[in-house]
NUZA-736749 format. One line per field, with one value per residue (C-alpha): residue number from 1; x, z, y. Coordinates in steps of 0.001 Angstrom, whole numbers, plus 500000, padded with zeros to 6 digits. Layout:
! NUZA-736749
num: c(NUM	...)
px: c(X	...)
pz: c(Z	...)
py: c(Y	...)
//
This chain:
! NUZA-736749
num: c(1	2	3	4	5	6	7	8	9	10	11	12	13	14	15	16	17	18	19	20	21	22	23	24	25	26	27	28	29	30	31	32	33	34	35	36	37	38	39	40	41	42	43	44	45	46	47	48	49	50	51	52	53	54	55	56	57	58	59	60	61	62	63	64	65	66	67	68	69	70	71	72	73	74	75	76	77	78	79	80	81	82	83	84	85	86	87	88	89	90	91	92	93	94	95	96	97	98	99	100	101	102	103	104	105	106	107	108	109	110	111	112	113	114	115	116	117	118	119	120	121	122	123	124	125	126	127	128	129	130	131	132	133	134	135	136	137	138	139	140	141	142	143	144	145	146	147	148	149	150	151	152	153	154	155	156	157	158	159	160	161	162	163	164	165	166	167	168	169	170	171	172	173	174	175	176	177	178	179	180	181	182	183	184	185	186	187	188	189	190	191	192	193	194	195	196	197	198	199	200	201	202	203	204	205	206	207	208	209	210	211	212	213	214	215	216	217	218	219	220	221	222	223	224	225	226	227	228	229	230	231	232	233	234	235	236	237	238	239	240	241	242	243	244	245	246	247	248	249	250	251	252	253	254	255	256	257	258	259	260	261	262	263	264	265	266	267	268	269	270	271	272	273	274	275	276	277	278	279	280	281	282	283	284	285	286	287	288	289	290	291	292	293	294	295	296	297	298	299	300	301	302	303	304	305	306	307	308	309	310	311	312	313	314	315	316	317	318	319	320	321	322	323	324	325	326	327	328	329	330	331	332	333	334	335	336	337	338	339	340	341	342	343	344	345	346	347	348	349	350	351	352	353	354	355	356	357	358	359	360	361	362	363	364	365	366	367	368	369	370	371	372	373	374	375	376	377	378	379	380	381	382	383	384	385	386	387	388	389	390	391	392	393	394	395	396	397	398	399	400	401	402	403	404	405	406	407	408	409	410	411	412	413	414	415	416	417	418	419	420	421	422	423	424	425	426	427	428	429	430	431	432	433	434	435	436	437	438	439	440	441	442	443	444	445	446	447	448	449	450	451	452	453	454	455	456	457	458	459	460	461	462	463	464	465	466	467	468	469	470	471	472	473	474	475	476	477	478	479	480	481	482	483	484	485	486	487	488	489	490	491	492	493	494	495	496	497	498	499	500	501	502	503	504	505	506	507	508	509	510	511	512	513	514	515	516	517	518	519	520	521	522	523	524	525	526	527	528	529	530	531	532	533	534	535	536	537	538	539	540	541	542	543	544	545	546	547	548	549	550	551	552	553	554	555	556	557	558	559	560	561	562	563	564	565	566	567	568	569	570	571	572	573	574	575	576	577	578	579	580	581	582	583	584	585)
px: c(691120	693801	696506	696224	696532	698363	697763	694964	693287	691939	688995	684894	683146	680376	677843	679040	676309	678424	681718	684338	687495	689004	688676	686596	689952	690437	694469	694715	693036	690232	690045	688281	687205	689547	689106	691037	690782	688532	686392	686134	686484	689272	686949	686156	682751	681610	678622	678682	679335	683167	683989	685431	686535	690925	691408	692308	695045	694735	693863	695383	692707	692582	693667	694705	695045	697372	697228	695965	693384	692603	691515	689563	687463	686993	685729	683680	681859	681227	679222	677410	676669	675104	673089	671810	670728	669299	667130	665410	664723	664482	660996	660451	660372	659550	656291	653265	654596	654863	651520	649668	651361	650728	647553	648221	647641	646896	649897	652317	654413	654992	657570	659608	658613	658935	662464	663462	661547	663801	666556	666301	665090	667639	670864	671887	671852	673659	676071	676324	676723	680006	681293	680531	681910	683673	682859	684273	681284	678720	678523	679403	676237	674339	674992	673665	670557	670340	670609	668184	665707	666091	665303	662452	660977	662289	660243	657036	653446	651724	651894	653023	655484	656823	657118	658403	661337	661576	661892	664798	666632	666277	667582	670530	670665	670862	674279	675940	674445	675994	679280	680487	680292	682302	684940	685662	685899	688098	690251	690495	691712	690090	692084	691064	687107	684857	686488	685357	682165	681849	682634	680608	677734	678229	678497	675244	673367	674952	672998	670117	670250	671753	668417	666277	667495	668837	665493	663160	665999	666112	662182	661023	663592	664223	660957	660932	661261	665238	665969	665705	666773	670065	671366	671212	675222	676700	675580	677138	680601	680545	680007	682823	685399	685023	685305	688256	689771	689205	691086	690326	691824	689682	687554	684745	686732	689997	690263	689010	685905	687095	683884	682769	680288	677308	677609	677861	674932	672918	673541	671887	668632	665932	663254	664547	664103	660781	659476	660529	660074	656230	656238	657307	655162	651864	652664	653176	650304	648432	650022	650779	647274	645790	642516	641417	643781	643186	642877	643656	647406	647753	646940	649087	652077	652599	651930	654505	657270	656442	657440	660301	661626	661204	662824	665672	665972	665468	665646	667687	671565	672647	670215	669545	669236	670839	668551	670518	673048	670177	669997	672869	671438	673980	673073	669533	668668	671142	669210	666149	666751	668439	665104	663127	665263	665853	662205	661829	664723	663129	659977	661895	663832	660517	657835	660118	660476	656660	656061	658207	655916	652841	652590	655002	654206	658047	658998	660193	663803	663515	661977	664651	667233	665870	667296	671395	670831	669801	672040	674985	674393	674260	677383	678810	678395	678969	682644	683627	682329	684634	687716	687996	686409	685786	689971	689882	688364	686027	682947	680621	677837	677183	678216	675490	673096	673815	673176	670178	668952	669300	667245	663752	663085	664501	660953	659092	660655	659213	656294	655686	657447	655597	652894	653108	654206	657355	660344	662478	665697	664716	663667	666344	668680	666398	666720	670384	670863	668502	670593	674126	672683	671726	674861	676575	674333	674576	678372	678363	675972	678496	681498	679614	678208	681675	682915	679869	680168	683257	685205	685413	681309	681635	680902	677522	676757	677628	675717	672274	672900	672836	669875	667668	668979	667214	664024	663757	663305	661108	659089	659372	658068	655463	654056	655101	653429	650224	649870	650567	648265	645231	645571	645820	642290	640606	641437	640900	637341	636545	637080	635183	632654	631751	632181	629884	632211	632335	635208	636221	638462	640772	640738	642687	644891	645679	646803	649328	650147	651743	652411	648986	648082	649942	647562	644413	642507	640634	638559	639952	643969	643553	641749	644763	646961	645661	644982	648870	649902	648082	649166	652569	652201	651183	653860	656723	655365	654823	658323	659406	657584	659325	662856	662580	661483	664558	666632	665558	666275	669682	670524	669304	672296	675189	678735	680434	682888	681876	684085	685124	684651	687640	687939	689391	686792	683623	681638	680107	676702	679215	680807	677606	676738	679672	679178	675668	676525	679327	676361	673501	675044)
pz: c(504037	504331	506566	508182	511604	514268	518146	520021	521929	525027	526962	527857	530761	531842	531198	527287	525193	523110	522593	521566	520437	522359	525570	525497	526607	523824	523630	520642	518392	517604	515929	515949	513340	512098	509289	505919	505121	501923	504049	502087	503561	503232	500714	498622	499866	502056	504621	507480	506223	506678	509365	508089	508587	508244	507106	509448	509581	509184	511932	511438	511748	515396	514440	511340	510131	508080	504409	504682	507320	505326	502412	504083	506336	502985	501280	504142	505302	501422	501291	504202	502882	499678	501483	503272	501290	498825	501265	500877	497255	496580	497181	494328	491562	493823	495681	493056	493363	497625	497769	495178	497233	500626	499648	501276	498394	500851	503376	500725	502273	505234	503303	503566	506430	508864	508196	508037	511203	513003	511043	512383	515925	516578	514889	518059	520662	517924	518184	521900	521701	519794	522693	524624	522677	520130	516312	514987	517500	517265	513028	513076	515762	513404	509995	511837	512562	509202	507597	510258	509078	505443	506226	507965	505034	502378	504336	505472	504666	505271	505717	509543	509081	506348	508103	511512	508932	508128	511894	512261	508814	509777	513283	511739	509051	512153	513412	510188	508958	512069	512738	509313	509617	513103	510923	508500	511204	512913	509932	508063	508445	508003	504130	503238	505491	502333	499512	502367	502932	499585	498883	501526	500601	496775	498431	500017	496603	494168	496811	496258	492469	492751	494865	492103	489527	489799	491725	488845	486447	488731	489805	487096	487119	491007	492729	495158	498282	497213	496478	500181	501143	499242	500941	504561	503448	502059	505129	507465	505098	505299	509131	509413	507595	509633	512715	511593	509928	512809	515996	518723	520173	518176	519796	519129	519944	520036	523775	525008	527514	530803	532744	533461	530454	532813	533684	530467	529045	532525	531252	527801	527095	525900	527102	525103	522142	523017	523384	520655	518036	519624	518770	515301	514337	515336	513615	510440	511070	510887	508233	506225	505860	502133	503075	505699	508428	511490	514218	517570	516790	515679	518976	520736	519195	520644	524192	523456	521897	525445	527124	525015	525662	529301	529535	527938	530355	533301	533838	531175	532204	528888	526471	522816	521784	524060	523731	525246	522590	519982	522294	519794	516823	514646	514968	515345	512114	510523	511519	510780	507290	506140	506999	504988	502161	502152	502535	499377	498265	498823	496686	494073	495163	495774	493177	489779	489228	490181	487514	484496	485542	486261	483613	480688	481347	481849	482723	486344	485390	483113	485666	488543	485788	486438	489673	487977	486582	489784	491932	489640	490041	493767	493501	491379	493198	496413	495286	493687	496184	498362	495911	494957	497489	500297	501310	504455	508023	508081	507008	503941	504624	500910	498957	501104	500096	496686	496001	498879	495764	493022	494429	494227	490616	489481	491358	489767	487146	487322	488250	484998	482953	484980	482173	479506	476415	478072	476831	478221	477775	479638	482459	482994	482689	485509	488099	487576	488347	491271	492398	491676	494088	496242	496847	497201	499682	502019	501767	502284	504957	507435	506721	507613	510727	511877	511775	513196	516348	518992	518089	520846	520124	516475	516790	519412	516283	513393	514521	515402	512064	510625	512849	511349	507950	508760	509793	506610	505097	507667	506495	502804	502871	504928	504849	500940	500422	502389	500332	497034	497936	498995	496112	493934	495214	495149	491421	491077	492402	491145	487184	487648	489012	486396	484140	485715	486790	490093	490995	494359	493913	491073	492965	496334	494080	492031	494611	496210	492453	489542	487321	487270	485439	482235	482583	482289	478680	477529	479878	482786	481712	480453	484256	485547	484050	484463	488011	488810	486403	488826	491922	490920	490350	493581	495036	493807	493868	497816	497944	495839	498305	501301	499956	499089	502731	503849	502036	504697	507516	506195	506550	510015	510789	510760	509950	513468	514421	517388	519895	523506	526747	528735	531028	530450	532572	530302	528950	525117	526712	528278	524749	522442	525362	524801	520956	521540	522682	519996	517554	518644	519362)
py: c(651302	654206	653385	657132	655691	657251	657498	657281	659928	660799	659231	659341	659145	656975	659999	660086	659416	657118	656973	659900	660189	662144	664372	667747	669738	671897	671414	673951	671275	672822	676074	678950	681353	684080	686729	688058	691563	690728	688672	685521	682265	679876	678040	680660	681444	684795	683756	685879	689657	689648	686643	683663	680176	679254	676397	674100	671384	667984	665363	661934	658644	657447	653936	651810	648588	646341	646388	642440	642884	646692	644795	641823	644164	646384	643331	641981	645721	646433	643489	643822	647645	645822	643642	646374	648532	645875	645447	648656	648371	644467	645340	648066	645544	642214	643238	642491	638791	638957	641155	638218	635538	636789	638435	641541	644041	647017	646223	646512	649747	647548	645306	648419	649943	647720	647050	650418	651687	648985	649866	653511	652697	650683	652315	654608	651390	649810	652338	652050	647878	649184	650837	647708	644847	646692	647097	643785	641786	644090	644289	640193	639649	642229	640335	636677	638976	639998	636373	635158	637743	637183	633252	633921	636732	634236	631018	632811	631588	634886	638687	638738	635951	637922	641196	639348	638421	642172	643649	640745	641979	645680	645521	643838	646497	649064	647547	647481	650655	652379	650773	650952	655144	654511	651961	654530	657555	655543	654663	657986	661288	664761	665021	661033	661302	662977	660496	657468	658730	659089	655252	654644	656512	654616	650967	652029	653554	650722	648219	650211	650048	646263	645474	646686	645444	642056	641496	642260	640484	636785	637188	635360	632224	632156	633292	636340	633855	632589	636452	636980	632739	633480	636469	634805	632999	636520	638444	635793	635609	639363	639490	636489	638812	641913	639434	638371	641555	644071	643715	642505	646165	647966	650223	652838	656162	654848	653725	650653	650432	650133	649265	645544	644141	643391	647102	648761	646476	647767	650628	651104	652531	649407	651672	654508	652196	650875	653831	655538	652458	652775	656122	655969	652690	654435	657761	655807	652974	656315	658164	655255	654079	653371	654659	656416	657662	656477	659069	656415	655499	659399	660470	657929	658346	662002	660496	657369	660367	662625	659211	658712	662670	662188	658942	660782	663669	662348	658427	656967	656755	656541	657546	656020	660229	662274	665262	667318	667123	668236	672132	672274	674621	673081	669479	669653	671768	669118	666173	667699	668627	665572	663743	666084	665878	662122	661553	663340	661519	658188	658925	659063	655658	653930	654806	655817	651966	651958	654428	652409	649746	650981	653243	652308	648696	647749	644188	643884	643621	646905	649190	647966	649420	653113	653484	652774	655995	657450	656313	656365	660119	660132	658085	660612	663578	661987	660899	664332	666276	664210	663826	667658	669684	668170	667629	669698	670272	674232	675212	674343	676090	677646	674594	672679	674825	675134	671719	671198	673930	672260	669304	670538	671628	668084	666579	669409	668348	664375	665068	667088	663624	661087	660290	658031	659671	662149	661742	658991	659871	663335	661634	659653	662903	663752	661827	661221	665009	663912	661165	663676	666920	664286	662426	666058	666849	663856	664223	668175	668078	665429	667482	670744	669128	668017	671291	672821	670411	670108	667522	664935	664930	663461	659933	660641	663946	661246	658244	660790	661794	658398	657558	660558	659793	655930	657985	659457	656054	655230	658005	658397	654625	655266	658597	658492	655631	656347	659129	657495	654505	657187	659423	656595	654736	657890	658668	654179	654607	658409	657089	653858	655245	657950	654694	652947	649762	648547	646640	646606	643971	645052	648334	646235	644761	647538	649863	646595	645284	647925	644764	644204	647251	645660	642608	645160	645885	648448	651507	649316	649614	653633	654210	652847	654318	657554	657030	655901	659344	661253	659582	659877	663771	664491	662436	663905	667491	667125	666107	669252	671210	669380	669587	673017	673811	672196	674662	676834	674561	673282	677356	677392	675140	678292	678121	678990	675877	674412	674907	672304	672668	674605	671934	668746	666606	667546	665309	665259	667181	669692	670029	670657	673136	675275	674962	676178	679296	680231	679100	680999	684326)
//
């Protein structure tokens, strides 16, 4: 971790949504727009028909560490990232085994689902507990939650066991998934923050590739149950180094809480949560369903969301979302897009290893390996756009949506390849350029929302951002999957019926079991086949069609800097007010 470190700053109040950095007085360190007389922006790029951005100095990091204690906590919250996000896509190459063991063919999203709806659910009180006991407890209580999850996915007899170890893993996932974007806020400064995010952002996509791959690579000498047994001692040596690395006086923001503990834990929003994990479960029970959707939870989740909203507004002292702070056009249209473009994102994450399997009849291993490619790109363009552009506080309105662009044709793209005689090695050009806009995108999108919103909001902005980014997992896995798994037993039952076979069986196990398609002969294998080329198609061209809309929505967001509050007693809602109306105008 860079030892940028200097003093500081101000304070919150009790009404802050979670903690700040510093105060909303303005104190000159914010900036406002100014123009040249060629009206082109500091960056290069014209966007509002003469007004411009300056570029604006650099901020030091709010606190810093020793180069000892740097390098344990480095160690410790890299591995914990891993483990994380190896958690997502363990299951890409690992769930024919689990759905033949468990016998829950037709349940199969829900080994991803249900740990990344509490993943998401959870990340904003996550981010609150911070403020309360500080990072160093909340990420080392959040990686024994994580290990106890893992034990109980890696021990379990049947499907609920299995996914009762999966809720326990992801709400452990939410704490470190949140903190460690507070830990390397806190720790950087504005020149240093893109090149972190960008290592964070590759921690989190080599886990994703790791998960994968060494998954499909040990399944066949370990079993799938030690794959999730032996991460329960890394997450807990992980945890134990950031306990140990990070200060005791290290605090979300900068300043330690002040309040008693009994009252700041009185404080947070459970109902919030409840409410809106209730929500989110029955929309994608619904949405998520292999068959038929189911119109009950549909309708319910609408009333459990107008429960959630109103909780929000009106009873919740300190709510999970402060909705409030989303009347800011800025952050809202952020949020929103990133969770239509990383639920696009996640098709690809989820089903190309599906595909390699499915349809090329790779081994387990093999098809894990199609994701390095993938996310060696998002890695890629996640650390240059950090290391040679991203260097500076302003605006990046146009480079956002240059590469928000460039995402859509390369699903077009795979769903045209997704058969079984395209042309490999074009494919796998493919979705690294996938993984590369991607990467540039996530790490565009933060900086341009941190300049779109005041300052002394950044932490509540950043960890909503991180929270809708988790939806979009949530979603992709669910509402992807659903409509994967539907299109895929219509085509199933469409081709064996005009051939006269009637299997109802092989048709269960198919949709929960790729591998099995390689164990198929004759009409039955080429139906198959056929029926996962098609399912495939559709997939990814839905997600083209999503990611493109987002193009749109990603512009919605403006360039204006956000801008505090003139007084030096407003709180973060006060702050996102004011930005509102230099944004709208």
């Amino acid at each position: 971790m860079p030892r940028d470190g200097l003093e500081r700053q101000a304070a919150t109040t009790e009404q802050t949504p979670l903690l700040s950095s510093e105060s909303s007085s303005a104190k000159g360190s914010i900036e406002t727009h100014s123009a040249t007389d060629s009206g082109r922006p500091a960056n290069g790029n014209r966007h509002d028909g003469g007004k411009v951005d300056r570029i604006e100095s650099n901020v030091a990091a709010n606190q810093s560490l020793s180069l000892g204690r740097g390098v344990l906590s480095t160690i410790g919250l890299g591995g914990l990232i891993l483990l994380q996000a190896t958690n997502i896509s363990i299951l890409t190459t690992t769930q024919s085994a689990i759905a033949s063991d468990l016998d829950a063919f037709e349940l199969t999203s829900w080994f991803t689902s249900a740990y990344l709806i509490a993943m998401s659910a959870l990340g904003p009180l996550n981010g609150k507990f911070a403020a309360v006991f500080t990072p160093r407890i909340t990420i080392f209580a959040s990686s024994v939650m994580l290990a106890i999850g893992v034990v109980i996915s890696g021990l379990a007899t049947g499907f609920r066991d299995f996914i009762v170890g999966r809720i326990f893993a992801g709400i452990g996932a939410a704490g470190i998934f949140t903190v460690s974007i507070i830990i390397v806020l806190e720790l950087t400064g504005s020149k240093r923050r893109g090149l972190a995010i960008g290592m964070l952002n590759t921690g989190f996509t080599i886990g994703v590739a790791a998960g994968a791959t060494l998954a499909g690579a040990l399944l066949p000498y370990t079993g799938w149950r030690w794959l999730f047994l032996g991460q329960a001692p890394i997450a807990l040596i992980g945890g134990t180094c950031i306990l140990f690395s990070i200060p005791a006086s290290f605090t979300s923001g900068g300043k330690a809480n002040t309040t008693t503990l009994l009252h700041s834990l009185s404080q947070l929003d459970y109902f919030g949560a409840l409410t809106l994990t209730t929500s989110i479960t029955l929309c994608l029970y619904s949405l998520g369903s292999s068959k038929q959707i189911p119109l009950l939870p549909l309708l319910l989740s609408p009333v459990a969301l107008t429960t959630f909203i109103l909780n929000e507004l009106y009873l919740a002292r300190d709510p999970i979302i402060p909705i409030t702070l989303l009347k800011s056009r800025g952050l809202l249209f952020t949020c929103l897009a990133t969770v239509g473009y990383m639920m696009a994102r996640w098709t690809v994450l989820f089903y190309t290893p599906t595909y390699a399997i499915a349809v090329r009849q790779w081994s387990p291993a093999t098809a894990g390996a199609i994701l390095v490619p993938t996310n060696g790109g998002f890695a890629l363009g996640s650390l240059l756009v950090g290391w040679l552009h991203i260097r500076r506080q302003g605006s990046f309105y146009i480079p956002t949506l240059v590469v928000y662009a460039i995402f859509p044709p390369t699903l077009i793209l795979l769903a045209v390849l997704a058969n079984h005689s395209s042309s490999m090695a074009l494919f796998i050009l493919d979705v690294l350029l996938c993984g590369a806009a991607t990467g540039a995108a996530l790490n565009y999108n933060l900086a341009h929302l941190l300049h779109l919103t005041p300052k002394s909001t950044h932490y509540v902005a950043t960890s909503l951002l991180a929270t809708f980014r988790g939806f979009s997992g949530s979603f992709g896995s669910a509402i992807g999957g659903g409509l994967f798994t539907r299109t895929l037993h219509d085509s199933l039952s469409r081709q064996f019926a005009e051939q006269g076979i009637r299997n109802d069986d092989l048709i269960r196990r198919l949709l929960g079991s790729p591998a099995l398609v390689g164990q198929l002969h004759g009409v039955e294998r080429q139906i198959a086949v056929t029926a996962y080329e098609a399912a495939l198609r559709k997939l990814f061209l839905c997600g083209a069609g999503l990611a493109a809309l987002m193009i749109l929505v990603q512009a919605s967001t403006g360039w204006r800097k956000g801008v505090e509050a003139e007084t030096g007693t407003a709180t973060e809602s006060d702050s996102l007010a004011e930005a509102e109306n230099e944004v709208v105008e």
